[in-house]
N, C-alpha and C positions, 0 to 999 in steps of 0.2 A: 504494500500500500504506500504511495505514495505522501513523503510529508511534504504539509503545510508549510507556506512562508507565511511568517509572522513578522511584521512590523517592528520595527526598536519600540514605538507608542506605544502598542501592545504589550511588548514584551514585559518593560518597564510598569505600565499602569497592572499587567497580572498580579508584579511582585508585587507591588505599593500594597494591592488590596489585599494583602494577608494581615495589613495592620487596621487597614480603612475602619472607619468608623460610620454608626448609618445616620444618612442625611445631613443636609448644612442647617444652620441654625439660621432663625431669620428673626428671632427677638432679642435684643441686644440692650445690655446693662452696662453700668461703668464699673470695671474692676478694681479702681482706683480708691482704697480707703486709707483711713491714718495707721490701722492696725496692718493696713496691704507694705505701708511705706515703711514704717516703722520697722515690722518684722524682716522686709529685706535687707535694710538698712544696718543691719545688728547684724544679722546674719552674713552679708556681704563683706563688711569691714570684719567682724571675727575671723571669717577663713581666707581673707585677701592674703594676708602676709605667707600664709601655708603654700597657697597657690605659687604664688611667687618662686619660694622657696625650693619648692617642689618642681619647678620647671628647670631650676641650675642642680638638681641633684640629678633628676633624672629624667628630664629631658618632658617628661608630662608632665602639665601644671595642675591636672586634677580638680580643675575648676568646674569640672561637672558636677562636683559632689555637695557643693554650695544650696544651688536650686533648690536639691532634692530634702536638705536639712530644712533647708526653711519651711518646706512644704510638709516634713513629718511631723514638725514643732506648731505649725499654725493647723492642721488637720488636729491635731491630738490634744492643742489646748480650743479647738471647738468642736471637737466631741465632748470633750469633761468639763465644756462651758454648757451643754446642751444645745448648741445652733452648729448650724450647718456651712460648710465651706463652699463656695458658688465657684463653678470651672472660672467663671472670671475673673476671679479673685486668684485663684491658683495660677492661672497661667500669666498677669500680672507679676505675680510674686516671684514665678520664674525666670522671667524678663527682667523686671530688676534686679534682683540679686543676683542672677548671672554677669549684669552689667556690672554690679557693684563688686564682685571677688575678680573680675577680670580687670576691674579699673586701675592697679598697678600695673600691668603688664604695656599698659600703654608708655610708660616711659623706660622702656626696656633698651631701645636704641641709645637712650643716653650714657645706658654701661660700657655696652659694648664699642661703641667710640669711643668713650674715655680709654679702656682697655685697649683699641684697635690703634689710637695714634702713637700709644707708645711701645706697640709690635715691632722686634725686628724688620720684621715684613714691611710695613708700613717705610719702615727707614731703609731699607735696602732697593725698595723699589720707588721711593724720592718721590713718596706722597704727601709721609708727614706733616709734613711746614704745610703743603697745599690742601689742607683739610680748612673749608668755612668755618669762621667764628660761630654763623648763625647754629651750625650742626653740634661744636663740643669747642669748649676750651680746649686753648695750648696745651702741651705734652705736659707744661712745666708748672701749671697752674694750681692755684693752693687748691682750687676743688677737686680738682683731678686726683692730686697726689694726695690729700687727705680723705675724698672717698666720701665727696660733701655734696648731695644735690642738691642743700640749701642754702652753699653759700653762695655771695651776689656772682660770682664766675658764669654761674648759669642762666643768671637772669634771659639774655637776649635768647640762648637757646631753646630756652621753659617758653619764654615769652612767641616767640616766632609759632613753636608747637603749639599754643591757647588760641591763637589768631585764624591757622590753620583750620584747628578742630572745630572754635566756630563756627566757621565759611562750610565745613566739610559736613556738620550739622546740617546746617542748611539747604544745600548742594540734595545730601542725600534722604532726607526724608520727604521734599517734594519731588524729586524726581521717581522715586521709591512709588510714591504716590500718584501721579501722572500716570505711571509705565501701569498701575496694577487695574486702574480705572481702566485702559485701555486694551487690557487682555484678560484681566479679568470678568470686567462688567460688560465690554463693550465686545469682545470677539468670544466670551464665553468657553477661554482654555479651562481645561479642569486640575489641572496643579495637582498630580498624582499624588504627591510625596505629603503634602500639607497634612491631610488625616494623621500621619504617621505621627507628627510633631502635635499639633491637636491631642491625640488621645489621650496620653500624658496627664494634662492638667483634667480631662474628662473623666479618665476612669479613677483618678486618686480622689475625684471632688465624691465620691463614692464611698470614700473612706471614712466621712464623719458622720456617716450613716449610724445606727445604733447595732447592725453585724459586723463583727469583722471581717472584711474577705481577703482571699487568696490573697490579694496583692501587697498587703503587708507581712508575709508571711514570705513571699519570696522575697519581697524587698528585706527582710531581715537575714534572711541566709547570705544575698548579695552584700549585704554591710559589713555578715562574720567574716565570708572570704574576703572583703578586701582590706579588712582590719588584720585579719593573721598576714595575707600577703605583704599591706602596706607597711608591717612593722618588720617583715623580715626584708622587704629592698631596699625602703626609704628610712625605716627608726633605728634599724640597729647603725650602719652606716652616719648617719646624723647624729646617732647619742654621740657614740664612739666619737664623731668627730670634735665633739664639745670637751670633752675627756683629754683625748691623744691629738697627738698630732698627724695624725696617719691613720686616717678612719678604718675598720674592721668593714668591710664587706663581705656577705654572704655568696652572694652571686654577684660576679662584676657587673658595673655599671657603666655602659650601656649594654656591653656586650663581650659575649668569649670571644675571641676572634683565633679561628681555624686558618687560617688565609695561607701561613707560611705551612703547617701543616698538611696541605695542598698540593704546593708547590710542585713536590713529584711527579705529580702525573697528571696535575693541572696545572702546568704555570700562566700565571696573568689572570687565573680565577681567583675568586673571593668570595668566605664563606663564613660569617658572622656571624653566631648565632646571638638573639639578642634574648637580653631575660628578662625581657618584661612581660609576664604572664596574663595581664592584662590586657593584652591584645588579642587572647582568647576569646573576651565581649564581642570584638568586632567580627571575629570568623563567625562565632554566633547569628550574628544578626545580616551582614555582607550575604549577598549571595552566593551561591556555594560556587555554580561552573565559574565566575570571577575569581576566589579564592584559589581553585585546582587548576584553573589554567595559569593562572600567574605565577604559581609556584614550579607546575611545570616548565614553561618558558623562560625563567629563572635558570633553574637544575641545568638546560641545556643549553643555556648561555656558557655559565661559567664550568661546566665542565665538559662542552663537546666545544660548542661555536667559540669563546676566547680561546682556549689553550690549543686545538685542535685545526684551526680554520685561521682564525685572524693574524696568531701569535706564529704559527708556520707561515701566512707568505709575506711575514715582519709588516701587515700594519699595526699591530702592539707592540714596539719597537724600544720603549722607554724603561720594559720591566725590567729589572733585574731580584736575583733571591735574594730574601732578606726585609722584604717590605713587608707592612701591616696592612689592612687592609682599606685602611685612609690612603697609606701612598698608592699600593695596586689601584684603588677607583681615581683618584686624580691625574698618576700618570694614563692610567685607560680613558678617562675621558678626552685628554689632551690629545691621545693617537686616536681615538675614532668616535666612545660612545657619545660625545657631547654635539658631534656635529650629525649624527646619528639620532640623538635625540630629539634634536630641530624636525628633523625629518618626519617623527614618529607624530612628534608636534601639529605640525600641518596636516599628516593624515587621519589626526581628530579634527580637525578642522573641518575639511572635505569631507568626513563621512560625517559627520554630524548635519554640514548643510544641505548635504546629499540627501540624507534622511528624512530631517522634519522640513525641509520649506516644501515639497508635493502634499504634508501633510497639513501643514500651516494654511496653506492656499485652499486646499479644501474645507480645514473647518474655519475657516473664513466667510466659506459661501453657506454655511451652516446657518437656515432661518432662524431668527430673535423671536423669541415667543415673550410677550407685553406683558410686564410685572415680573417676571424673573431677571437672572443671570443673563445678561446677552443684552439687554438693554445699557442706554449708558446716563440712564437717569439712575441715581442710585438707591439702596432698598431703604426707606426710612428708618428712621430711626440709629444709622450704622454712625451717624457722627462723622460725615465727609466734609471732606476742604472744598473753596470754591477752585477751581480750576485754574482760572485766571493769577486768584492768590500764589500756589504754589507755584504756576510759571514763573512770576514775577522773584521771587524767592530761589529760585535755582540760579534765575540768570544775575542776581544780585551776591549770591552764594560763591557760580562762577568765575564772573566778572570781577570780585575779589582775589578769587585764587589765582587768576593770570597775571592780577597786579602785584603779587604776593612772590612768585616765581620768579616774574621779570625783575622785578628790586633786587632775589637773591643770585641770580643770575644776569647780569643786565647786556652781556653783550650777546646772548645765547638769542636765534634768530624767534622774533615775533611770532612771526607767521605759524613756526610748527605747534606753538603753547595755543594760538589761536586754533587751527585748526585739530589738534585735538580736544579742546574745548568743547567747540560748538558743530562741528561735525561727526567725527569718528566716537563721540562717548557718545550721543543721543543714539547712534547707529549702534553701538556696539552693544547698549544696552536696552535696545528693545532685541534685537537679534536674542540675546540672552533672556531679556523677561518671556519670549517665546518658547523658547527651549526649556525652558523651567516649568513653564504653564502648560505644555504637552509632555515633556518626558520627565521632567522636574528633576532636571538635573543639564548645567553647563557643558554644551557641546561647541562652542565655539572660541578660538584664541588663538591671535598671531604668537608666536613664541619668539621670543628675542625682542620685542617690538621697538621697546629705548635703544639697544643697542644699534638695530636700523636706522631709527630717527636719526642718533647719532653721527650714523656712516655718512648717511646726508646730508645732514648738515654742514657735514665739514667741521664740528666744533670740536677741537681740539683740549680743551680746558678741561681739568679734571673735577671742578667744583660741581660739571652741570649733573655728573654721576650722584650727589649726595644729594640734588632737589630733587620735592616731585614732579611728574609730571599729571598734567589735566588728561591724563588717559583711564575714566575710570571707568566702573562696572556699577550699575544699580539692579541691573537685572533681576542677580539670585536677592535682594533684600524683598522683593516683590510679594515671594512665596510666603512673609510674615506675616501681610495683609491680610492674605487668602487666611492664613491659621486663624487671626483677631476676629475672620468673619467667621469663621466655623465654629470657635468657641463663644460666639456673641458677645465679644469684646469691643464695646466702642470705641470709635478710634481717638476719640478728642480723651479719653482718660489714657489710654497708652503712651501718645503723645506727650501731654500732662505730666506722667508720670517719671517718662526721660526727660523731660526739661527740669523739673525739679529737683531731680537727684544727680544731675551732671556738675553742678558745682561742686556740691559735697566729695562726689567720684575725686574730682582734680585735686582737689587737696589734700585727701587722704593718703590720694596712691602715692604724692608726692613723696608725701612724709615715709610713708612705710616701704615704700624702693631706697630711700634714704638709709632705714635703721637696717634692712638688709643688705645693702652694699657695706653699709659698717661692721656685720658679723665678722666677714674676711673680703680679703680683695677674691672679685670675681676675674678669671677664675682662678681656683686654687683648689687644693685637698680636699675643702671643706665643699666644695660642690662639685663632686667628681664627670659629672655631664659636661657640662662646660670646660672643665679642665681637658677633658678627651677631644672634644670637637671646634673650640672656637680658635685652636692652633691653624688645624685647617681651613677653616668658614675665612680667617686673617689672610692665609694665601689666596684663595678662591677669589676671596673681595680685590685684595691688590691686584689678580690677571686680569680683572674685569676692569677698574677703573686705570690701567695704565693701556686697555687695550686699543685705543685710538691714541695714544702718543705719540707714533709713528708705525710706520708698514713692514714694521720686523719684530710685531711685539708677541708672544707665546700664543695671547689669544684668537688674535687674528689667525696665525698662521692653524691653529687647530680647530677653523672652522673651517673644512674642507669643502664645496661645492657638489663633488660627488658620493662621499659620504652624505652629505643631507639625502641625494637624491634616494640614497641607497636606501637608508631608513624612513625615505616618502613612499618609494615603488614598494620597496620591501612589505610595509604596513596595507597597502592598497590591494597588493596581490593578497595576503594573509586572508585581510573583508572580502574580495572577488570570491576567493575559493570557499569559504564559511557561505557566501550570500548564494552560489552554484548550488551545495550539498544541502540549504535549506537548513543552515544550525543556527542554533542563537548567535545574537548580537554579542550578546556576555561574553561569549569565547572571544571574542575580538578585541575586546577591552583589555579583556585578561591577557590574552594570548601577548600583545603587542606592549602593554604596560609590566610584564616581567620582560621582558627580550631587554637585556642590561641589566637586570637588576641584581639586588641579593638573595638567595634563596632562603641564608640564615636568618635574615629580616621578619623572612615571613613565614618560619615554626608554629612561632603560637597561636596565630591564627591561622594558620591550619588545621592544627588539632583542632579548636575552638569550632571551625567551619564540619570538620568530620565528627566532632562530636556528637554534635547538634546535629547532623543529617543521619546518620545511623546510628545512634544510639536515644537523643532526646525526643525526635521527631516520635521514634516507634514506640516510646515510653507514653509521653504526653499527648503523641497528635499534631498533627501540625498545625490545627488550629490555637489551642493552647499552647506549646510552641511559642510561638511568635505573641502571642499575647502576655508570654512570662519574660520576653529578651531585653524590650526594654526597662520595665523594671527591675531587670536582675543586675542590667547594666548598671540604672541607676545607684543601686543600692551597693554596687562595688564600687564605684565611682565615690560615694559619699564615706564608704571606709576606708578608702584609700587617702581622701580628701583628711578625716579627721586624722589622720595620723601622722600627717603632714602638718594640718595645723597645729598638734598636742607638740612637735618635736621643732618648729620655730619655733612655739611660746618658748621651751624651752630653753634653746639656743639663745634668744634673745635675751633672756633674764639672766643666761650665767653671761653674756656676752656684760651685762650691766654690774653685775656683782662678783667677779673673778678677778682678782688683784694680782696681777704677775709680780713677782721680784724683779728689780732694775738690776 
């Protein structure tokens, strides 16, 4: 019998609806209370510094675990109040206090420039001195060298970053808005993925019912395991380090690395295994043929196609024994995978538009039936902007930001800040709010794109590498809309709700980025993540920003022309022969998104992905299944999370009350 071709739309909306939830909501409440703000607020700022923390130990900042705190703390003191939690409320609470644990992380760029100008690196390849004021003080500055982000040194840098974020405010929640009125309401995509996110605050608002159900039960098991895990990756490592000077690791952090181990009879392969078991959640919940072909394509990268194929007729030419598997991937990217990846790059490109615009055009011509979805008057009571408002407000939002760029840049040509401004972002992000609104999920992106601009331009200057550019994406924020409407969340309280608590955000993150960079200098022992990878990220950063200094520089030269093509055809033919045989789209993803990669990367979700397919599935059901993954995630998320925060609190405090001998 012959198989069916199925649609990426398809494909994609089948998965989605294993989490769907039934019907859209059309009566709508403001989630926005003093107990909604309050409780975020507490709960935000408690586990901000954890988070933090927890991103320079081990590379995940665990800030998922935030949300779900607040949300067992606010369900469980209105159950034992007798009243009940309204999904508005919850999914509000979500929102903010996600905002508010993530709101350190926003001044994260200021370490690692501090830490980046005064790299070897930085001085060897004669950047240093040519690093902007606006980006970080001098090498030599008291802030820098005392590890101070509040002393006046940083002013003009804090200050540029505030100006920024407000224009970037602005920028993005009317155009966010605009884009969702117009594919949402108005062309009637259905936003596959939204339910997923939606059920969340749906099926917990359930929980201050007078039963208890299932979901707290699994969320409890998810809290044990990631409290035992979290104290054996992140607590014992972090007491230790408070202690000693040379923290006790259990299982190294980030990863074992096999790589020279290899060598024998794979050279120029690389095979990491990482131990972060946590990545299990994600095999869990990811789709499965993604997960097996990726890892397959992996396995035969680095042990048939580098060592076998590339490395015999010497285009891997840089390797020698001896390397780890940061240098193996840097020098291999340099001889092939990086110009190889451009390629791969563009062939998400091309099949993504390939895909949905025959499908777009069609439900385009899809008749608007009056009083629903598809209309672009919008459904009462939702708490919409007037239209005109928000235009006005982007182009005031934008029209800042160009004037913001050109001041930091001022001989950097006009024309490109304008034209990605006001043509290529309005394009780029409705192209994306489409593809989110039928597949829900981003299928379109030039790769390289600044560094093109660059070539272009002809600008030479290394400062235009540290600004932004007005090339942006509002598309995937679109999908948040959709969620606010499904849980009958007005939008004037959401909105309300970020304006309000964005102040609060900026000052706090400041301060508590502040007293964590004063535990130890980042990086060092004490945050062994960082200590592993931002030696490399240092190199990485100097090939890129010296690589227009002139026409002999590493980077250039290791963007090779017919390696991109290779890794364009290459991926093209992969999708021909998948689209011939009638197999899913998945294997295409997978298949071409491990081709380079690490296999050891991606163990745990492996196992996590085969678990859950032959063992949980035939246990539970696949409906239940998928109805326990994301709570289970959550609740390892928010063990993982407390034990991150328990271990800076207490870092912090002996950091305060530990008296060294002079």
């Amino acid at each position: 019998m012959a198989r069916e071709r199925v649609t990426q739309a398809d494909e994609w909306q089948a998965w989605a609806q294993r989490y769907d939830i039934e019907g859209g909501i059309r009566t709508f409440e403001s989630g926005l209370t003093v107990k909604v703000f309050v409780g975020a607020l507490f709960v935000g700022l408690l586990m901000m510094p954890g988070s933090i923390y927890l991103s320079y130990v081990s590379g995940e900042s665990g800030a998922g675990a935030a949300p779900w705190v607040a949300v067992i703390l606010f369900t469980e003191l209105a159950r034992r109040s007798f009243t009940t939690a309204r999904r508005q409320e919850l999914y509000m609470l979500l929102g903010l206090t996600g905002a508010a644990v993530g709101s350190g992380m926003q001044y994260r760029s200021f370490i690692w420039y501090a830490y980046f100008i005064n790299t070897p690196q930085a001085a060897s390849y004669e950047i240093a001195d040519k690093i902007p004021e606006w980006v970080v003080p001098a090498g030599d500055s008291v802030g820098v060298l005392t590890r101070s982000l509040l002393h006046p040194d940083w002013l003009l840098p804090i200050g540029i970053y505030l100006v920024g974020k407000l224009l970037g405010t602005l920028r993005s929640v009317s155009a966010q808005y605009i884009l969702f009125r117009l594919t949402a309401d108005l062309e009637r995509l259905p936003y596959p993925m939204a339910p997923i996110t939606a059920q969340g605050a749906t099926a917990l608002a359930e929980t201050t019912g007078k039963e208890e159900t299932w979901r707290w039960r699994v969320f409890s098991i998810g809290s044990m395991a990631g409290l035992i895990w979290g104290f054996l990756y992140i607590g014992v490592p972090s007491l230790t380090g408070v202690m000693m000077s040379q923290p006790i690791q259990i299982l190294k952090i980030p990863w074992i690395d096999f790589t020279q181990s290899i060598e024998g009879f794979a050279p120029t392969g690389v095979f990491a295994f990482r131990t972060d078991f946590g990545q299990m959640l994600f095999g869990f919940v990811l789709p499965f043929p993604i997960v097996m072909t990726e890892f397959i394509a992996a396995m035969a990268t680095q042990f048939v196609l580098n060592p076998q194929i590339l490395y015999r007729f010497e285009i891997l030419h840089q390797w020698k024994p001896g390397l780890d598997v940061r240098g193996v991937g840097l020098f291999n990217g340099l001889d092939f995978w990086m110009s190889c990846g451009m390629g791969k790059s563009f062939s998400f490109a091309v099949v993504g538009m390939a895909a949905s615009v025959p499908m777009l055009f069609k439900m385009g011509r899809t008749k608007k039936t009056a009083g629903e979805r598809g209309v672009f008057a919008p459904p009462p009571n939702r708490g919409d902007f007037p239209i005109w408002l928000m235009g006005l407000l982007w182009f005031v939002g934008m029209g800042g930001f160009v004037w913001l760029i050109h001041w930091m840049v001022p001989n950097f040509p006009l024309s490109f800040l304008l034209g990605f401004a006001f043509l290529y972002t309005p394009l780029n992000s409705y192209i994306t709010a489409r593809t989110f609104g039928v597949l829900g999920r981003d299928l379109f992106d030039i790769p390289y794109l600044h560094e093109i601009t660059f070539i272009l331009s002809r600008y030479e200057e290394v400062d235009i590498w540290f600004a932004p550019l007005p090339d942006e994406d509002y598309g995937r924020g679109t999908q948040s809309w959709r969620v606010l409407e499904l849980t009958g969340t007005t939008f004037t309280s959401n909105l309300a709700g970020t304006l309000l608590i964005m102040p609060i955000l900026i000052v706090s993150g400041i301060v508590v980025m502040h007293f964590i960079w004063k535990i130890a200098p980042i990086p060092s022992a004490q945050y062994p993540y960082a200590q592993m990878m931002w030696p490399i990220n240092a190199t990485n950063e100097c090939l890129w920003k010296t690589s227009l200094r002139d026409g002999n520089s590493e980077m250039l030269q290791a963007i090779r022309g017919d390696y991109v093509a290779a890794g364009f055809t290459g991926s093209l033919a992969i999708y021909g022969m998948l689209w011939v045989f009638k197999l899913p789209s998945m294997w295409f993803y997978g298949i071409v998104g491990g081709i380079g990669a690490d296999p050891g990367s991606m163990m745990a979700r492996l196992l996590g992905a085969v678990i859950g397919r032959f063992y949980m599935i035939k246990r539970f059901g696949m409906k239940r299944w998928y109805m326990f993954n994301p709570v289970l995630a959550a609740g390892f998320a928010c063990g993982v999370g407390l034990i991150g925060m328990g271990t800076v609190a207490i870092a912090l405090v002996s950091k305060a009350v530990i008296v060294k001998p002079f």
